[in-house]
N, C-alpha and C positions, 0 to 999 in steps of 0.2 A: 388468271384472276383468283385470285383468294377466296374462298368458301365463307358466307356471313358467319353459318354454325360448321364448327366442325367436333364431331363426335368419334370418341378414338379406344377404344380397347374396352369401351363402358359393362362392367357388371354391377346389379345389385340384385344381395340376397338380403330377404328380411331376419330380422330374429328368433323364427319361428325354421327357419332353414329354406323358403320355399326361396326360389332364383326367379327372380320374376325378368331379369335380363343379362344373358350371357356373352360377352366378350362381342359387343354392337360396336361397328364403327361405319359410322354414312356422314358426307358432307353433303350441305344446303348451299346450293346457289344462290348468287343474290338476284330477287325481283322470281321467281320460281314459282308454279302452284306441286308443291310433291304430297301425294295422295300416299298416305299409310294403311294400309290393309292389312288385316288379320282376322282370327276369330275374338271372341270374349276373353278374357285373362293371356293373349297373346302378350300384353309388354308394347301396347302401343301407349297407354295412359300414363306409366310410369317411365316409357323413357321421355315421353312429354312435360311429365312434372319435375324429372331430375333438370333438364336443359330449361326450365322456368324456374330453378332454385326452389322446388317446394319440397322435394324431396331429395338425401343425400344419397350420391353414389360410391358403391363399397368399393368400386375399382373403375379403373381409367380415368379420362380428364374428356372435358369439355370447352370447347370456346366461342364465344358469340361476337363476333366483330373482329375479333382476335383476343378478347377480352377472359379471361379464367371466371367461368361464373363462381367461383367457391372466391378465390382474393378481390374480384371485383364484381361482387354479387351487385352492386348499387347500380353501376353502367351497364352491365347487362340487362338486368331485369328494365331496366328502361329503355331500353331498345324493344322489347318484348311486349305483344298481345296478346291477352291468353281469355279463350272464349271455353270457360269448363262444359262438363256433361252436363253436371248436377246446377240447379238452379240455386244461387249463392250470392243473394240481393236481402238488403234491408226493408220490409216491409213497408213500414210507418215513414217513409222520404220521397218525397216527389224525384220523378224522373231528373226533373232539372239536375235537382241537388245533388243526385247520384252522382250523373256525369261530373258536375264540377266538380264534386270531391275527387273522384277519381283521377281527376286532370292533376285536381293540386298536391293530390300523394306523391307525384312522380316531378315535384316540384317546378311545373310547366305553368308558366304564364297564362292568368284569364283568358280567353279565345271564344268570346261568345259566339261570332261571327261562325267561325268551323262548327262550334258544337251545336248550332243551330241548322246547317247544312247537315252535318252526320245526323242528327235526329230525323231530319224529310228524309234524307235517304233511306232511312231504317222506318218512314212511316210511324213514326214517333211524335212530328213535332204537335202532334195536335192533342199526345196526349201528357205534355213536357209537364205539366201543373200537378198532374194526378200518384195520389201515392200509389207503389211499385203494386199494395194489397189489391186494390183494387182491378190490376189487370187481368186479363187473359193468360194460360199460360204461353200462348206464342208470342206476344208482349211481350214477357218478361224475359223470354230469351232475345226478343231485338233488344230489349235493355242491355242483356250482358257483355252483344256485342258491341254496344254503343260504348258500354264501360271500358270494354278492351280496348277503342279507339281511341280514349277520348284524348290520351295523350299522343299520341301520334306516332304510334311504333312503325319501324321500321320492319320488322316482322310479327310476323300474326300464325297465330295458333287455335285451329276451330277443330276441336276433341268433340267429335262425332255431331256435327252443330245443327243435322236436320232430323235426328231422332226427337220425334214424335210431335212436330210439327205440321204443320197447314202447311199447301203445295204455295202458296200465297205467300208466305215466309219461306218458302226455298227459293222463289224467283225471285223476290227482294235481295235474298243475303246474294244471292252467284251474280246480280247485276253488280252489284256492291264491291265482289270479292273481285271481279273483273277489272272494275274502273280501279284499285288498290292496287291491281297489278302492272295497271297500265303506267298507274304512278310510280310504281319500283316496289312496293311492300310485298316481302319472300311470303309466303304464305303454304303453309302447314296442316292438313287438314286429314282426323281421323271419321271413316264412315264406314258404317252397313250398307247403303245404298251405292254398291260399287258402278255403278251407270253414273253415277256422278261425276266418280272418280276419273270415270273412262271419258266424258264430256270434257272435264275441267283441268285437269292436270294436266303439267309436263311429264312429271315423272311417277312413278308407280314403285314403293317399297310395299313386299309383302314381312310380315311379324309373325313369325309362328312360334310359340313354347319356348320365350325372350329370345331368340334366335332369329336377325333379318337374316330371309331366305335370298332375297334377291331384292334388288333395286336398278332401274333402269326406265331408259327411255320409254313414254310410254307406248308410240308405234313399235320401237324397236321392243320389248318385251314382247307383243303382240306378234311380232315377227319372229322371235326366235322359240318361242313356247306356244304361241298361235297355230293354229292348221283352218286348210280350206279343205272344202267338201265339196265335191259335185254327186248331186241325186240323179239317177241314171231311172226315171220311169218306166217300166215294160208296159208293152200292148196285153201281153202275154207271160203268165206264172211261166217261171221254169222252177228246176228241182233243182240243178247244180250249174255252177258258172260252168259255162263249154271252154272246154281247152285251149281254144284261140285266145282265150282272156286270160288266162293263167302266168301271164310274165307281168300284170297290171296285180298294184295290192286293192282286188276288190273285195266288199261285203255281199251278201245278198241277203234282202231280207229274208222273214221268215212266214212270209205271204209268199216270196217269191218274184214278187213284181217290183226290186227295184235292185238296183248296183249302186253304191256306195262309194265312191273315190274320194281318198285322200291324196292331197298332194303339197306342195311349199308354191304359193303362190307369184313369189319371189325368184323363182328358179325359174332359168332363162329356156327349161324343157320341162313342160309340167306334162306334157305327154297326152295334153286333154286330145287331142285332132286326133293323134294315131287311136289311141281308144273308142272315140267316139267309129273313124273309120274301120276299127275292129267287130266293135260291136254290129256293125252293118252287115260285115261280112260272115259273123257267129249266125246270121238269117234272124237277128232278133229287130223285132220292130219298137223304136221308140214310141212314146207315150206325151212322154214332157222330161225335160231337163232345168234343173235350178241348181245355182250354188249357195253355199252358206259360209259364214266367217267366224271362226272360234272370238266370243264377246271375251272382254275383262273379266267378266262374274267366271267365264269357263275355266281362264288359265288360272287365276284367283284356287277356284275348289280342285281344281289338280296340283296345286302345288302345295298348297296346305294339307292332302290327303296322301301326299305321298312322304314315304317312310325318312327321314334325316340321310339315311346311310346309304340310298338308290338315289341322290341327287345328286 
């Protein structure tokens, strides 16, 4: 199957010299939720706003549907939903007015019916009459997503869309974003709140210094850059692991009272049984034992913290 976007060799440098994206190429599946991650000035906004045509790119090409957004800037951009950071609404217009306008830029037929439906969904409809000044700022961000709908994109793009919102508008927009995807709309989304990401997405691209580090499944990331832990409780401090343990990669704290194992949860000899019946026999008395699972946010700040040239 064919990629809806396919992004291929893309650089841009601004004027001023700075590379805010270097030689990026990732394809989007269609019907997808792919979660982009990075830190601040990573190059997740501007390769978002080059593939929406807002911004030009100095090198490579892009396609949406199959479409050149640069020769058929018109068909693409209408395939496309784009929900910004920044709040970017007309003041003095009732909601209503918003949304239709917005329908009718993209020269789509009245649809009171849907855009009455998108409004409840977004917890809007009741405030369709009221001009945009007058809201809340979590309002206005359901507005922007309402605008992003309102023609009916086939993909959607929400640039970090729960910063500094009400928990109340994040269960709204991911019930939202879910029923979209059930419908087929690819959906794009850059966040801080990497628990999200790890919740909602398929896939997982991290952006570091315009450079996508990696992109993949999101269990399977989790699986190849993931680790599991077992906590080893003692009854009893010791000073040094006894040599019976010495073929196992253990830690031991620095109280002394616990052993630390890493292992690949996945591997069909994780070697927890022989350990644990090691440890029995080192005459040390368990305590309690737990395991732990490296989260999204872990692999996330290890891979962004490590050097380009060690990966």
């Amino acid at each position: 199957m064919n990629p809806i976007i396919s992004v291929s060799n893309l650089s841009k440098v601004y004027s001023n010299g700075y590379r805010a994206l270097n030689n990026v190429s990732l394809d989007f599946h269609s019907g997808e939720i792919l979660a982009l991650l990075g830190p601040n000035g990573a190059g997740k906004t501007t390769l978002i706003s080059i593939i929406c045509g807002i911004v030009n790119p100095s090198e490579g090409s892009v396609t949406v549907g199959g479409h050149d957004i640069i020769d058929d800037y018109r068909i693409t951009r209408s395939l496309i939903g784009l929900v910004p950071q920044e709040l970017t609404l007309s003041m003095f217009v009732t909601v209503w007015n918003t949304v239709c306008f917005s329908r009718g830029l993209f020269g789509k037929k009245p649809n009171p019916a849907y855009l009455e439906q998108l409004l409840k969904d977004l917890s809007l409809w009741d405030k369709k009459d009221s001009d945009i000044l007058t809201l809340s700022g979590g309002m206005k961000r359901r507005v922007l997503i309402a605008k992003a709908l309102s023609h009916e994109p086939s993909i959607l793009f929400l640039d970090e869309p729960t910063a500094g919102v009400d928990v109340e508008l994040r269960k709204d927009m991911w019930n939202l974003v879910d029923k979209l995807r059930q419908s087929g709309v690819t959906i794009i989304l850059t966040t801080h709140y990497i628990e999200e990401a790890e919740e909602i997405a398929d896939r997982v691209g991290v952006i570091s210094k315009g450079e996508l580090i990696v992109v993949d499944d999101k269990e399977a990331l989790k699986h190849k850059l993931g680790k599991r832990q077992m906590m080893i409780e003692l009854e009893n401090a010791i000073d040094k692991i006894p040599d019976l343990l010495s073929s196992w990669d253990l830690e031991l704290s620095a109280e002394g009272n616990q052993l630390t194992y890493t292992y690949d949860t996945y591997s069909t000899q994780t070697g927890i049984a022989e350990l644990l019946r090691a440890v029995d026999g080192a005459g040390l008395q368990l305590k309690d034992v737990n395991t732990s699972q490296s989260s999204l946010e872990d692999i996330f700040i290890n891979i962004v913290n490590t050097p380009l040239h060690t990966r």
